[in-house]
Backbone as a printed PyTorch tensor [residue, N CA C, xyz], in Angstrom:
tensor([[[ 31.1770,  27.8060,   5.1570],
         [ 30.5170,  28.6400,   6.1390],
         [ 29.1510,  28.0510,   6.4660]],

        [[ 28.7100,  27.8250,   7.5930],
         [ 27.6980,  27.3090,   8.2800],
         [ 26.3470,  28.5050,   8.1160]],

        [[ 25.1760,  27.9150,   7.5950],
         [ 24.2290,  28.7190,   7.1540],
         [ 23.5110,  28.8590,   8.5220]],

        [[ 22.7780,  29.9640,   9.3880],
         [ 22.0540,  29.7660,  10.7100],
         [ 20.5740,  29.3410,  10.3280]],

        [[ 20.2270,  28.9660,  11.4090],
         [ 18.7190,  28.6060,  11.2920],
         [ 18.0640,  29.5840,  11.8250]],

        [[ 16.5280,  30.3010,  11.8560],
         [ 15.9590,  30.9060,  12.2120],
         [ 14.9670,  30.7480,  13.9290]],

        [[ 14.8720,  29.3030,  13.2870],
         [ 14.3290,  27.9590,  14.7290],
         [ 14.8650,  26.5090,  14.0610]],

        [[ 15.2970,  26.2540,  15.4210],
         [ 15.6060,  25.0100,  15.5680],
         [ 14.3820,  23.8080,  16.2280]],

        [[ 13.8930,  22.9830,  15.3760],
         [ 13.2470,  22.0080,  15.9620],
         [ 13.6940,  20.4180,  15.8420]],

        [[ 13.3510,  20.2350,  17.3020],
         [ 14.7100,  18.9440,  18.1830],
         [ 13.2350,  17.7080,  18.1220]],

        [[ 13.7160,  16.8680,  16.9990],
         [ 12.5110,  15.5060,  17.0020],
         [ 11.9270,  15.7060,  15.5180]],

        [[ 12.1640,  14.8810,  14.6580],
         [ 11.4120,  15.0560,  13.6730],
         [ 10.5270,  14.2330,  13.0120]],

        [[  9.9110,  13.7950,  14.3220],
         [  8.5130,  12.8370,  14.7420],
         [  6.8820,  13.7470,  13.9330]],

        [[  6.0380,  13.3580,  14.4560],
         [  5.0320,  13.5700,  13.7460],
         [  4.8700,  15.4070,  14.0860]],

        [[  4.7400,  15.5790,  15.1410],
         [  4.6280,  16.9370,  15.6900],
         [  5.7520,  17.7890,  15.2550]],

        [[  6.9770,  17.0460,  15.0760],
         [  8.1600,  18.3090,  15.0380],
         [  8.2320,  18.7320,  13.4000]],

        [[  7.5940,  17.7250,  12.4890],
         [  7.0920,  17.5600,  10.9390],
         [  6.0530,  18.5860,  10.6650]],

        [[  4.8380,  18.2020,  11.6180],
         [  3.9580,  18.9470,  11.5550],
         [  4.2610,  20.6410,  11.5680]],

        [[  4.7500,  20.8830,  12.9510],
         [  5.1220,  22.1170,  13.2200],
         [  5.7730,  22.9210,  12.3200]],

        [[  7.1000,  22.3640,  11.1770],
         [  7.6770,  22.9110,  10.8920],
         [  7.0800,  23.3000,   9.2630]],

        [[  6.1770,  22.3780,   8.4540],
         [  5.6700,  22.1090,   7.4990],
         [  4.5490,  23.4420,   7.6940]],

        [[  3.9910,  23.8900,   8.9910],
         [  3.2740,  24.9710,   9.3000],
         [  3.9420,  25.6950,   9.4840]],

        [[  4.8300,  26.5500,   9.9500],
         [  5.5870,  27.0460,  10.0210],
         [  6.4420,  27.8440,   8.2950]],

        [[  6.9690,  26.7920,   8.1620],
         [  7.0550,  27.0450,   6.3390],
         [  5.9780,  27.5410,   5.8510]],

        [[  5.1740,  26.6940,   5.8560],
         [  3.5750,  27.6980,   5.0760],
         [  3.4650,  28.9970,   5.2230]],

        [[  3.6270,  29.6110,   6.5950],
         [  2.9250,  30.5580,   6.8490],
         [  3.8650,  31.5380,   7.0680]],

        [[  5.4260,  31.1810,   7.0710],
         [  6.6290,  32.0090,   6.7970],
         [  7.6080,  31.3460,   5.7860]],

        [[  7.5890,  31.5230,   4.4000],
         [  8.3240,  31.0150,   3.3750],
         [  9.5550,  31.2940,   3.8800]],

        [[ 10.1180,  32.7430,   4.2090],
         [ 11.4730,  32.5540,   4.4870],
         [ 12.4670,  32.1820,   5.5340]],

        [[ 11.3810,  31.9100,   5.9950],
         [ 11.9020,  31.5650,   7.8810],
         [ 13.0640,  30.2290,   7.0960]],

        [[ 14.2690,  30.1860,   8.0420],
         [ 14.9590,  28.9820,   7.7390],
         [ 15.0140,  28.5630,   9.0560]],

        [[ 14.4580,  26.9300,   8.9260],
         [ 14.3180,  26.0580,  10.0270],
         [ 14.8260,  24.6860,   9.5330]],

        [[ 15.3840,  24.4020,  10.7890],
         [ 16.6360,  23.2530,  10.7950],
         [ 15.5870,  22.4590,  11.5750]],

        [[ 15.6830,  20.9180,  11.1590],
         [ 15.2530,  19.9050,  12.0520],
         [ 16.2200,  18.8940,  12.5000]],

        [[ 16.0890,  18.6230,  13.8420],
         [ 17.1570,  17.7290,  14.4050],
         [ 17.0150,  16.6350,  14.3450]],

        [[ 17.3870,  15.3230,  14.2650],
         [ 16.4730,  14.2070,  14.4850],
         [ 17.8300,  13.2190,  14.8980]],

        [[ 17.5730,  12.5440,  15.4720],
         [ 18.6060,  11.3910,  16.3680],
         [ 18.8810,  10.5840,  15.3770]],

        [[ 17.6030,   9.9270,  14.5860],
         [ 17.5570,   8.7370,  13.2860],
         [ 17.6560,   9.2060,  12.3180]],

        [[ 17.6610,   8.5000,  11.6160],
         [ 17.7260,   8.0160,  10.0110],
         [ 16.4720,   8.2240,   9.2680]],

        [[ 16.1560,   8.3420,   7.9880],
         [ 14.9450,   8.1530,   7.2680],
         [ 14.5350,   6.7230,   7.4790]],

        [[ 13.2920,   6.2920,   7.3840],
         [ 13.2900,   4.6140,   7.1990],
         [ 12.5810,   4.3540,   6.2130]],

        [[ 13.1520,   3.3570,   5.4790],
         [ 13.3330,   2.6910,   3.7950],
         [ 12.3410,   1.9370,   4.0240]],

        [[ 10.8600,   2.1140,   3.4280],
         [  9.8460,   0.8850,   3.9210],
         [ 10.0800,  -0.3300,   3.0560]],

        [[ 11.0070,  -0.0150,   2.3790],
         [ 11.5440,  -1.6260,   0.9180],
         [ 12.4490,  -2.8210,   2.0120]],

        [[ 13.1230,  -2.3370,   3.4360],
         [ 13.6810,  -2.5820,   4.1120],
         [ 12.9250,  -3.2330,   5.4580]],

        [[ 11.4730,  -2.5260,   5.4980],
         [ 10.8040,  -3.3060,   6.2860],
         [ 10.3130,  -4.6460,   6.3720]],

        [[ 10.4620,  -4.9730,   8.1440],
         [  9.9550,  -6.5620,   8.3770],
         [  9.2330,  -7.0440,   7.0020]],

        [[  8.1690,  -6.5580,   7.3150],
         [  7.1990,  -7.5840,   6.6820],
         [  7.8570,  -7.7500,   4.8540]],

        [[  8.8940,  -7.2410,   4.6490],
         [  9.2580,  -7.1140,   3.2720],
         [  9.9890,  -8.4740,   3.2220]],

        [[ 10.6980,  -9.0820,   4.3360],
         [ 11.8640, -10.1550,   4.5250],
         [ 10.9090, -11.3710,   4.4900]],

        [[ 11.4600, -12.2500,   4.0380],
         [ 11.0700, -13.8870,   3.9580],
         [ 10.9040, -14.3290,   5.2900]],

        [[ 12.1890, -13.7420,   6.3320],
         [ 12.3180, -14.0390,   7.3630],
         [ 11.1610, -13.0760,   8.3500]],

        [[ 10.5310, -12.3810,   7.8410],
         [  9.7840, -11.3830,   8.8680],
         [  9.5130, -11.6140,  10.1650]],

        [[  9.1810, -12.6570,  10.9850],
         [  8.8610, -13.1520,  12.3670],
         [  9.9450, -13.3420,  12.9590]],

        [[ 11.5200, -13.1130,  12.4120],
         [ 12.8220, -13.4070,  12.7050],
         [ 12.8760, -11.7710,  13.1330]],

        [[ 13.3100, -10.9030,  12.2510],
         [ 12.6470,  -9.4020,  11.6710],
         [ 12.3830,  -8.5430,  13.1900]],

        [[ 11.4820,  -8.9890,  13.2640],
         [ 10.8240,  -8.4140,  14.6060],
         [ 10.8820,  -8.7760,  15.7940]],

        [[ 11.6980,  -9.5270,  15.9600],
         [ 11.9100,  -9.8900,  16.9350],
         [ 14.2290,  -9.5940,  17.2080]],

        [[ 14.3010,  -9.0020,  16.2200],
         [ 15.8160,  -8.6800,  16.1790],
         [ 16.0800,  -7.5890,  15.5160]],

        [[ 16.2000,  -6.6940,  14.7220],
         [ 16.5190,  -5.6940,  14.1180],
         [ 14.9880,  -4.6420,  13.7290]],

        [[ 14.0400,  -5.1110,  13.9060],
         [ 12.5470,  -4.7820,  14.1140],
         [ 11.7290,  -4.8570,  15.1870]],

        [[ 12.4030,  -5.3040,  15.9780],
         [ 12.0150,  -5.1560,  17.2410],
         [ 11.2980,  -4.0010,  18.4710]],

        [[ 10.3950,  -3.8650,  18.7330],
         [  9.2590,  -2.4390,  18.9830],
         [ 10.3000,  -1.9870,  20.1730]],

        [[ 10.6250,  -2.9280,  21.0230],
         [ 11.7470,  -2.3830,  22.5320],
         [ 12.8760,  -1.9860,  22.2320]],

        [[ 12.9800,  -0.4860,  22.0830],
         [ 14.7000,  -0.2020,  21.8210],
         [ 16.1270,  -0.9350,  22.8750]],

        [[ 15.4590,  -1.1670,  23.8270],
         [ 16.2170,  -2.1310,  24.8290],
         [ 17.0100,  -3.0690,  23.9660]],

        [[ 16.1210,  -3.7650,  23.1880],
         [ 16.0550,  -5.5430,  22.6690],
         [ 16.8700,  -5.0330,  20.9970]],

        [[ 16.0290,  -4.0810,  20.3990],
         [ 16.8660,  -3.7000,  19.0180],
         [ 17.9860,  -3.3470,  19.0850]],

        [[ 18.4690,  -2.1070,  20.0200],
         [ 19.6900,  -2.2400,  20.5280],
         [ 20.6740,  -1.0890,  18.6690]],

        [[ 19.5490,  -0.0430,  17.7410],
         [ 20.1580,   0.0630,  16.7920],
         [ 21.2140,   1.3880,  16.6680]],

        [[ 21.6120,   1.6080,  16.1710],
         [ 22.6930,   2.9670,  16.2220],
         [ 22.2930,   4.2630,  16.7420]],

        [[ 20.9100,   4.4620,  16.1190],
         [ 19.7820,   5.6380,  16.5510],
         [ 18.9610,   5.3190,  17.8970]],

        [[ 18.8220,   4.0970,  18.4470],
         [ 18.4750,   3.9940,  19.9600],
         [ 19.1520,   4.0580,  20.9550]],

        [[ 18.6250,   4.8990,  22.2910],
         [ 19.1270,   4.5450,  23.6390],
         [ 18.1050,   3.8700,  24.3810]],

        [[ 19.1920,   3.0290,  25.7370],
         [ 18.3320,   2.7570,  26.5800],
         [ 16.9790,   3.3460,  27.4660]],

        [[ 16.2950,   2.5430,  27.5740],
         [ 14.7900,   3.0570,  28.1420],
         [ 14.7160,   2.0540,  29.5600]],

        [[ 14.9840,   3.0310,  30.6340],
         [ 14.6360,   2.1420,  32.1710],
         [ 13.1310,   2.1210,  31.9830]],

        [[ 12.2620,   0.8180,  31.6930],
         [ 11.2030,  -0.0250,  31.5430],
         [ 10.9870,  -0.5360,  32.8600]],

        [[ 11.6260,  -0.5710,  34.3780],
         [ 11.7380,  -1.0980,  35.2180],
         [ 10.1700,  -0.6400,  36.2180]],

        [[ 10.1980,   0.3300,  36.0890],
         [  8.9310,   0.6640,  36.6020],
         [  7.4690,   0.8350,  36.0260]],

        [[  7.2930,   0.1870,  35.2690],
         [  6.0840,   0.2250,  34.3950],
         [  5.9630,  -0.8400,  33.5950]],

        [[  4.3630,  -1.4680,  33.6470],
         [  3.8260,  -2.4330,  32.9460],
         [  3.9770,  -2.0510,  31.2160]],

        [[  4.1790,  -0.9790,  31.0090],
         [  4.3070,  -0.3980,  29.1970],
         [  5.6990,  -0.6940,  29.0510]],

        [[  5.6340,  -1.1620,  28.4640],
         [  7.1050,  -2.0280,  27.4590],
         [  6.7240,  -0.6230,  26.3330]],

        [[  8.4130,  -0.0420,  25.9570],
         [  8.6760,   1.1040,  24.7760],
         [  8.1500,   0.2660,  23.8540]],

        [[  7.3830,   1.0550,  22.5170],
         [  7.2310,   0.9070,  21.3440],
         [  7.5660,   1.5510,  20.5150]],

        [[  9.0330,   1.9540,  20.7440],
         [  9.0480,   3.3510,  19.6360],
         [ 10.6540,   3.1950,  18.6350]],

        [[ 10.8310,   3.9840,  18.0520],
         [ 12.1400,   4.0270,  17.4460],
         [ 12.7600,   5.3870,  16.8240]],

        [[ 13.9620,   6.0010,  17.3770],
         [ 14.3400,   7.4010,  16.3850],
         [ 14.3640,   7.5230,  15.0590]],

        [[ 13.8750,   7.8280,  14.1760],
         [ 13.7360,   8.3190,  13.0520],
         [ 12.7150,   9.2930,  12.2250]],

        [[ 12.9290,  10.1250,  11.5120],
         [ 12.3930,  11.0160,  10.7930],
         [ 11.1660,  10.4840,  10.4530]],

        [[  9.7050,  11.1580,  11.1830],
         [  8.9370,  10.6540,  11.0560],
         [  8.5800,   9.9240,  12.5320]],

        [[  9.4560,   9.1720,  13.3250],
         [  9.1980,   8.8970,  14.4170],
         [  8.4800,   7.8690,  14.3620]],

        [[  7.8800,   7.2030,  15.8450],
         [  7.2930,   5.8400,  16.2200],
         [  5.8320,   5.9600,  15.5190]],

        [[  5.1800,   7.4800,  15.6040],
         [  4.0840,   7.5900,  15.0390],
         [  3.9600,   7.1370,  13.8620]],

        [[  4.7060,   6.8300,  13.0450],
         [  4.2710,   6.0350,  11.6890],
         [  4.0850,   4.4000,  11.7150]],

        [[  4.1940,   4.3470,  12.8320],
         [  3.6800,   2.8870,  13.4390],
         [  2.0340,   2.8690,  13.8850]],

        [[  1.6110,   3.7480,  13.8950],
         [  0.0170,   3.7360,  14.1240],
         [ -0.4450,   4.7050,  13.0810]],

        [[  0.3120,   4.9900,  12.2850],
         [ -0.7410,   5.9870,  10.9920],
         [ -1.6110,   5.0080,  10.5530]],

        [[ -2.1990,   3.7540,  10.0110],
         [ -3.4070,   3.3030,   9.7030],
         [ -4.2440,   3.5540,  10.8370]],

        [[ -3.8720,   3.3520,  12.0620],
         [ -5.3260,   3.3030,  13.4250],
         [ -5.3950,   5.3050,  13.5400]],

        [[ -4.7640,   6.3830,  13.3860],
         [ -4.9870,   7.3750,  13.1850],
         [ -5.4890,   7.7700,  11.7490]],

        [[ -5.4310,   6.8940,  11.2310],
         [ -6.1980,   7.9070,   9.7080],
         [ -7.6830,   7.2040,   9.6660]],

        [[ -7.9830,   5.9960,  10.3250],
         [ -9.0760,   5.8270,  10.7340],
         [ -9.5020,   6.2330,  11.4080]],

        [[ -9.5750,   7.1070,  12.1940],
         [ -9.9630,   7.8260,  13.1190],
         [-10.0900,   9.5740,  13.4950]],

        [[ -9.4800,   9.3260,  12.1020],
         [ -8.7160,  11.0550,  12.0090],
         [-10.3760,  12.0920,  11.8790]],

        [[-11.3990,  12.0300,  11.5830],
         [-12.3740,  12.7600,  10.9690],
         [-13.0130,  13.1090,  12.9760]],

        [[-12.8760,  12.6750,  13.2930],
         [-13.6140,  12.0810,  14.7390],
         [-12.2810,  12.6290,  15.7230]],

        [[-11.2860,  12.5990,  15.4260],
         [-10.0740,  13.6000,  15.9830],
         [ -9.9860,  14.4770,  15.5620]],

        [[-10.1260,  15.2820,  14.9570],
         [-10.4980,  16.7400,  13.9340],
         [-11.3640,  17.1770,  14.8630]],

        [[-12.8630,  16.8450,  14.7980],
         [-13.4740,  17.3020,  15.2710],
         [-13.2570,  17.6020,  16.7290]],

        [[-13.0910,  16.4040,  17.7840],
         [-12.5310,  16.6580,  19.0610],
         [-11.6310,  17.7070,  19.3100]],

        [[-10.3550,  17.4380,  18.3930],
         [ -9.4630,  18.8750,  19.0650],
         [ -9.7510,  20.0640,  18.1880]],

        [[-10.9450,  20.2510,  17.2470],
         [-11.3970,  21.8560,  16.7260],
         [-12.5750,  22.1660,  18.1280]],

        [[-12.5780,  21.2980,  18.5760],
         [-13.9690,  21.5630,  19.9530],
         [-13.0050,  21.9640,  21.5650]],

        [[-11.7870,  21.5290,  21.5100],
         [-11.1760,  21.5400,  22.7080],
         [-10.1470,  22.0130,  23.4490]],

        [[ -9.1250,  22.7750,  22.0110],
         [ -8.1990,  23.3470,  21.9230],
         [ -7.7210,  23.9780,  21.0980]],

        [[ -7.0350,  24.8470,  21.2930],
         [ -6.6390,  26.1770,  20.0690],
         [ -5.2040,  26.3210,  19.8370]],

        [[ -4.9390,  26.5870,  18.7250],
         [ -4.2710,  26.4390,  18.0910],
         [ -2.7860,  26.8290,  19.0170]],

        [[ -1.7770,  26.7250,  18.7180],
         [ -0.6240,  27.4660,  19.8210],
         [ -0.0220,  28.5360,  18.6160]],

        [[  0.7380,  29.4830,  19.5180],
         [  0.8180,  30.6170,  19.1870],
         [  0.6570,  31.0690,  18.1070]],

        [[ -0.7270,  31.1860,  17.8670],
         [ -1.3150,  32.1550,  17.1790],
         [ -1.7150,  31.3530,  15.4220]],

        [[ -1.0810,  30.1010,  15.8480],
         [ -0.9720,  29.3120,  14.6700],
         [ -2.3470,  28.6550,  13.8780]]])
């Protein structure tokens, strides 16, 4: 028998993590399901872990889901825009590709969005 969810959240990128990790906090029993297209990713498995790494990234590590081409990616029409995709589906999302340039920066982003915006519903 299939257990229901209470909310469903679709992306389990940095925000859909965030959201739900708040969410839990502040309702223990709420049951919430997260959706996510990808996979966990194994950082023992990452480029820079391979001998071959510059091979790596440019084929199965590759930032253009176009070019990686992996089970958890679809195509991205890139045709109209100078921004080439940098991203990839998985738990956790593309954003863990810039967590060092955000945690440097994070004290100085705190402050900005406690000055600029409020919280969403009621959160």
């Amino acid at each position: 028998m299939a257990e229901a969810a209470d909310i469903v959240i679709v992306g389990a990128g940095a925000t859909g993590l965030a959201f739900a990790w708040r969410l839990a906090n502040l309702q223990p029993n709420l049951r919430i399901l997260l959706v996510e297209r990808g996979d966990f990713v194994n950082q023992r498995n990452a480029a820079s872990k391979k001998n071959d790494w510059e091979l790596a990234l440019q084929k199965s590590f590759h930032a253009n889901p176009n070019i990686r081409k992996s089970a958890a990616d679809y195509p991205v029409d890139e045709s109209q825009t100078p921004i080439k995709p940098a991203f990839f589906n998985a738990v956790g999302g593309s954003t863990i590709r810039w967590e060092h340039i955000f945690r440097a920066f994070a004290p100085l982003i705190s402050a900005h969005l406690a000055k600029t915006i409020s919280q969403p519903i009621g959160l």
